[in-house]
SEMARLO-825704 format. One record per residue: z, y negated, x negated of N, C-alpha, C in turn; residue in one letter. Coordinates in steps of 0.001 Angstrom, whole numbers, plus 500000, padded with zeros to 6 digits. Atoms other than C-alpha are relative to their C-alpha. Layout:
REM SEMARLO-825704
ZYXZYXZYXA;...
//
This chain:
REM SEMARLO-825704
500000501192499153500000500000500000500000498751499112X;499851501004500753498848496792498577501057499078500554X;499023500926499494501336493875499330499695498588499560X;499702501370500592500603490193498711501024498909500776X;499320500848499589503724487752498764499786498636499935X;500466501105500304503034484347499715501448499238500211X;498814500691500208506532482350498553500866501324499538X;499407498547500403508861484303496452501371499137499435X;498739500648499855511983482216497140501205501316500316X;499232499015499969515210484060497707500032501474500877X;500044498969499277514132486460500348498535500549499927X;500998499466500631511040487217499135499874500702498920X;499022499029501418512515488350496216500625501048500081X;499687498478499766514661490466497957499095501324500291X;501027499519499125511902491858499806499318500798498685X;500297499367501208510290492741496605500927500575498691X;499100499260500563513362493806494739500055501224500741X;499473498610499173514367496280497386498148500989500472X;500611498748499552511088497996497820499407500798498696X;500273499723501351510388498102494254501140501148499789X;499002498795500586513960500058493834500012501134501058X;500503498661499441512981502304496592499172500914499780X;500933499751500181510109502966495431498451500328501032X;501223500340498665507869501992498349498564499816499219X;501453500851500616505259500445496241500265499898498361X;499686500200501502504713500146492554499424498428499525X;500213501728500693504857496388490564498501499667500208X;501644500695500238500755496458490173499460499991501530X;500312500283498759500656496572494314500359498707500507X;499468501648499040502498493414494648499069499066499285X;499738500969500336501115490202493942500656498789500712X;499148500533499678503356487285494456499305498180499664X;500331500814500037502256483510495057501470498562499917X;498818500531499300505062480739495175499282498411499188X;500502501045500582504530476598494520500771499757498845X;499639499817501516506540477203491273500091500638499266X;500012498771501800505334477953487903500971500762499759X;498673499211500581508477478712487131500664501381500183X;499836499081498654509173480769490310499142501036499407X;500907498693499863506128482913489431500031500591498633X;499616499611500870507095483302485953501000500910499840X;498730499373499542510394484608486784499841501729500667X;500854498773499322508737486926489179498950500818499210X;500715498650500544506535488805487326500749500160498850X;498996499159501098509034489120483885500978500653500462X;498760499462499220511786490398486270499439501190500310X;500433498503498779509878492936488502498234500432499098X;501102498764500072506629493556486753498738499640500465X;501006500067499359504491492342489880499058498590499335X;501177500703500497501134490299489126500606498786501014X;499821501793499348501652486326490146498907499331499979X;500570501120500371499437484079490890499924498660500626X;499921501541499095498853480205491907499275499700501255X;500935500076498709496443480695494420500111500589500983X;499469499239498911497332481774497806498898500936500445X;501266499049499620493915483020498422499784501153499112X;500163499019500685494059485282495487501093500903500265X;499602498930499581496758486825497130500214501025501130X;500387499323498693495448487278500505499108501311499333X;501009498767500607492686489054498414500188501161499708X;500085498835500492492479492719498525501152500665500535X;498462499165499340496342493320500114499751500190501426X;500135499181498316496616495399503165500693499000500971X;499063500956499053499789493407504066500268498730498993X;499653501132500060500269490089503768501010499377500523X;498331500225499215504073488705503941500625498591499828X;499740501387500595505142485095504643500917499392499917X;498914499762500550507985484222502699500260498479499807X;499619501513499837507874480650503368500595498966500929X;498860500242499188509930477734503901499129498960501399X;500338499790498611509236476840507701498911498794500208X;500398500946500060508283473009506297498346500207499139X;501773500103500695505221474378504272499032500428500858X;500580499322499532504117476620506708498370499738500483X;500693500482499386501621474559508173498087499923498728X;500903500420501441499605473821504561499482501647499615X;500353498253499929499713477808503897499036500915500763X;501319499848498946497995478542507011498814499348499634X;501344500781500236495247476217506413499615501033498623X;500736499207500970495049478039502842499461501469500216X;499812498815499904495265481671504078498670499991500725X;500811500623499191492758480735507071498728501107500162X;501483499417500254489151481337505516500312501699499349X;499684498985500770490449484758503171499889501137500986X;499317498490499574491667487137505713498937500392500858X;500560498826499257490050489690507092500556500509501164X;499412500163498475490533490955510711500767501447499697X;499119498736500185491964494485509410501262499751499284X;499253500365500737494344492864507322501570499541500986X;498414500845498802498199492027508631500955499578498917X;499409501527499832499873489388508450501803500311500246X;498793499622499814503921489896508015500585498516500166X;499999500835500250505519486798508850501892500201500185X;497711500707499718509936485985508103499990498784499873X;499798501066500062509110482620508521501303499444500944X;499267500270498440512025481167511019499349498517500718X;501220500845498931510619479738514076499103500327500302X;501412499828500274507149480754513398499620500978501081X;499525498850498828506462482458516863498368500920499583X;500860499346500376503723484968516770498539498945500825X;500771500225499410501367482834519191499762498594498831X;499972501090500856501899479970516450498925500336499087X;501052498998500316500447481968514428498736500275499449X;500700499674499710497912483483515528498972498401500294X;500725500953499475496521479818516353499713499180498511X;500180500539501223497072478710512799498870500562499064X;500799498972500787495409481401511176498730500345500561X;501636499434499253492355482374513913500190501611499753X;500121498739500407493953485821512877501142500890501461X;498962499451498944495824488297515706500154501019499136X;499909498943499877496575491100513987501611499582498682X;499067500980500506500375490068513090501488500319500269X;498568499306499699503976490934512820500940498977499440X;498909501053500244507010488708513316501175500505499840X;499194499390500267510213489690511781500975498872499408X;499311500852500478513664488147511334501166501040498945X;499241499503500829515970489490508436500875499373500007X;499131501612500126519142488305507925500530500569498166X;499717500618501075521018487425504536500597500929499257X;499845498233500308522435491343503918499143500186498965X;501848499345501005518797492338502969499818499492498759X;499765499754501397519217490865499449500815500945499308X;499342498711500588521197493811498768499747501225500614X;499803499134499388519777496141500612500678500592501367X;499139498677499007522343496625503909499374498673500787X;500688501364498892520147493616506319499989500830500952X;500354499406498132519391494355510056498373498898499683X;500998500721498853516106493375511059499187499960501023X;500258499538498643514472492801514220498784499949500093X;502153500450499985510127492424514680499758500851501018X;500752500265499112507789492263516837498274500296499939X;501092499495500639504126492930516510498678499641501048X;500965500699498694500920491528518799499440501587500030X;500671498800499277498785494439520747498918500230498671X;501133500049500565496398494210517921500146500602499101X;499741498939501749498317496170515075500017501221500301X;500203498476499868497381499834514910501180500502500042X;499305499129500408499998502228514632500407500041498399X;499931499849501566499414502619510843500562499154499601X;499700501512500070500071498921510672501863499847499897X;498617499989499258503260499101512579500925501363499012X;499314498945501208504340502360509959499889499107498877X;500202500709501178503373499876507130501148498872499932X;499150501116499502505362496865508517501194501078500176X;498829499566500105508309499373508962500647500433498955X;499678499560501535508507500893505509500290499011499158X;499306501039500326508703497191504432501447499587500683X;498793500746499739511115496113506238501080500891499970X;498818498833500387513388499453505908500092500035498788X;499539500524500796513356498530502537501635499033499908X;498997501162500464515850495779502848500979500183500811X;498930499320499802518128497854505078499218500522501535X;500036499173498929518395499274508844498476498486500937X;500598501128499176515487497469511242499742500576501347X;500340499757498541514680497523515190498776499289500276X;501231500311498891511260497338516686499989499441501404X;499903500358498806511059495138519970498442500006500460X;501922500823499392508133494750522404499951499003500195X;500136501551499559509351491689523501500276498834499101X;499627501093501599509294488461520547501308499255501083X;499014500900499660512063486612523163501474500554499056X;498635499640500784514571489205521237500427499900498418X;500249500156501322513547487676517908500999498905499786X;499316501324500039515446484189518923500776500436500010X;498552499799500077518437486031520208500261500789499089X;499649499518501405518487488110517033499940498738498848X;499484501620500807518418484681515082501260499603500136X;498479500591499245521214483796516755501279500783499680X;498501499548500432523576486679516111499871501247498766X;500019499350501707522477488923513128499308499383498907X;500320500534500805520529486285511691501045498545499077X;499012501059501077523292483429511243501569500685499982X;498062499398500313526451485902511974500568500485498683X;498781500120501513526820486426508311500666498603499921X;499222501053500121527725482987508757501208499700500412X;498831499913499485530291483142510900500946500677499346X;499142499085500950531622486432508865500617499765499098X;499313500978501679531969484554505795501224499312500504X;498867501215499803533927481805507546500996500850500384X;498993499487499342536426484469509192500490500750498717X;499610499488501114536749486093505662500581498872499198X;499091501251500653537447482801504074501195499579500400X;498744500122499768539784482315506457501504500533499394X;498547498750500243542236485224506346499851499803497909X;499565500159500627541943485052502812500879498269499243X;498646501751500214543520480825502456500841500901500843X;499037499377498894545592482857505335500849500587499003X;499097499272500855546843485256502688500334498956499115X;499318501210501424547326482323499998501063499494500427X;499177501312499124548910480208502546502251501083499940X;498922499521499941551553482742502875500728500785498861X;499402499385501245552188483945499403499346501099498936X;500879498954501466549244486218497752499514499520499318X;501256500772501368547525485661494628498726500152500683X;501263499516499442544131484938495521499359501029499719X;500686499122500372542523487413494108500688501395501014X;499274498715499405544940490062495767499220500090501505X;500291500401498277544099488432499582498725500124499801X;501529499519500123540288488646498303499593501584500496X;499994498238500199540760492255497613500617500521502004X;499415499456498739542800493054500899498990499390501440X;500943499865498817540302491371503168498626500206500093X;501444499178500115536889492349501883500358501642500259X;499983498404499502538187496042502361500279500252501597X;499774499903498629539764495427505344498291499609500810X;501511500375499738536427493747506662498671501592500194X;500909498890500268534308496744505143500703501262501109X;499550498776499726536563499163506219499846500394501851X;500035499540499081536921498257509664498499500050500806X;501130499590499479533335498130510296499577501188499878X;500152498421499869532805501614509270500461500823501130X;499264498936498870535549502691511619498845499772501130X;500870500020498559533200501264514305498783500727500123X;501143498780499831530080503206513004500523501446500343X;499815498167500192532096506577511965500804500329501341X;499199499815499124534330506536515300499162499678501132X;500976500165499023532011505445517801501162500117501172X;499125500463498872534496504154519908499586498331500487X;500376501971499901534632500266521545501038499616499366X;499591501567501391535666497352519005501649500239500930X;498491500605499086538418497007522195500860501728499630X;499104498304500288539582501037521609500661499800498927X;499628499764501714539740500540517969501324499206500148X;498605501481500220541834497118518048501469500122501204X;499314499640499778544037498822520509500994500750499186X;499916498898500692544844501199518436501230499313498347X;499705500481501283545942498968515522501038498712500563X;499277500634499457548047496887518242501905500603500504X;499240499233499120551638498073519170500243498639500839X;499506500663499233553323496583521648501318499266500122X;498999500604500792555732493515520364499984499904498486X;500215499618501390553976494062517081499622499197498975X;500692500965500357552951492004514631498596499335499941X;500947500117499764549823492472515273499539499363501114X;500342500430498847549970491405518881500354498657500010X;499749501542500427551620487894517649499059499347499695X;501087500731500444548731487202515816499139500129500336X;501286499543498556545955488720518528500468498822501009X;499395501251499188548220485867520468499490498763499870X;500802501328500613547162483032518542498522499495499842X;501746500161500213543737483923517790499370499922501904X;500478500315498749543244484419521830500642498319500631X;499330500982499421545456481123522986499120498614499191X;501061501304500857542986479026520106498678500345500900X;501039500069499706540086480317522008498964500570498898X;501088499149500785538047482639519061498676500320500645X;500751499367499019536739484540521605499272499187500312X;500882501432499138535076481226523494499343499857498726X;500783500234501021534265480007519977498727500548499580X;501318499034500367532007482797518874499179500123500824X;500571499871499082530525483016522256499054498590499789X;500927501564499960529483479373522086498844499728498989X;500699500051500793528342479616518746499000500917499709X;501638499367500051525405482217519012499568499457501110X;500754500784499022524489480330522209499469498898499690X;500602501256500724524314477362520335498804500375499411X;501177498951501066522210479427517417498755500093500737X;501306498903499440519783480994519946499624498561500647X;500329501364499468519116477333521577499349499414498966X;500633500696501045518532476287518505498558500666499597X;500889499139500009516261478980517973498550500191500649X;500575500038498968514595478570520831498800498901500089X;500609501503500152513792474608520128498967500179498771X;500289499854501200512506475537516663498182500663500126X;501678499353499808509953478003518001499020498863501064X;500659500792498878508805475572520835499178498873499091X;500346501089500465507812472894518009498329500617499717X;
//
């Protein structure tokens, strides 16, 4: 499978780190385009793959084509990509926003797959979600999956509306995650651990209890029962976090996200 990357900014990178260490594809299948020398220097002494400055030389000859750019160039890219492509050729796009009908209107091309990753997938453990117009074969749609199962677990939709609300909560909820990890650990400082200790005790905790939720296949509410007694310390501080409103919080804030999401694609 050939592959040409057009932007090879931080998730493009991943994208080509992680399929390179899978061994999806070998270095002389990729080439990699980005608007810095530097960038493309980097990129091919690191990984191997062929770079070059011209976006058209890397539409040239790749099966898939993946667009790894930021949302403000997008517009200039298209225009370059445009004349190059071929109608068998597809078109991968993690732009955010970039709806598939966008597109398809930029390019004069339908044959096209929209996919959101979130911020995981530089290491391998991402979610992502895509989408795909009536126009990609089967083969296509196996091609576009082997990429993107690269960079961890992904879900196929028919419908692109579940691309926004996946923006919204596996695309910025590492954000949130972070902030609830930052918390509890000032939480542990606040009350007397070395940082480093409260680091340690809530990245495991964190890790750990998400596992329980894969390996137990119970509900989030079973589990956190479970780890509640009754008069416990645990239920003091399940007290606080419900009487601040968490719950509301988080709710608000992927509604916000997916609104935002929403506005972004509409432009």
């Amino acid at each position: 499978m050939k592959i040409g990357f057009i932007g090879g900014g931080v998730m493009g990178e991943a994208m080509i780190k992680s399929l390179l260490a899978k061994g999806a594809v070998k270095p002389a299948d990729i080439t990699v385009s980005d608007v810095s020398e530097a960038r493309r220097d980097i990129l091919k002494e690191r990984y191997g793959v062929r770079a070059a400055a011209d976006t058209r030389e890397v539409v040239k000859g790749a099966e898939v084509v993946v667009l790894a750019v930021k949302p403000q160039e997008l517009g200039k890219v298209l225009g370059e990509m445009k004349k190059g492509l071929s109608p068998q050729q597809l078109v991968l796009s993690i732009v955010a926003g970039a709806t598939l009908e966008g597109l398809r209107e930029g390019l004069g091309h339908s044959c096209l797959v929209r996919a959101m990753p979130n911020m995981p997938a530089q290491i391998g453990e991402g979610i992502t979600v895509w989408s795909a117009t009536s126009e990609v074969n089967q083969r296509q749609k196996e091609m576009a999956q082997s990429i993107l199962a690269a960079l961890g677990k992904e879900i196929y939709v028919g419908g692109e509306k579940y691309i926004d609300m996946a923006t919204a909560l596996s695309g910025s909820g590492p954000a949130y995650v972070f902030l609830v990890i930052e918390a509890l650990v000032d939480a542990g400082v606040h009350i007397g651990l070395p940082r480093d200790m409260a680091e340690k005790l809530v990245v495991q905790t964190v890790l750990g209890s998400t596992r329980a939720v894969e390996a137990m296949g119970k509900h989030p509410a079973e589990l956190r029962n479970m780890v509640t007694s009754p008069g416990g310390t645990t239920t003091e501080g399940l007290l606080q976090l419900e009487t601040g409103g968490l719950r509301s919080l988080l709710l608000q804030a992927v509604i916000a996200a997916y609104n935002k999401a929403k506005a972004l694609g509409a432009k």
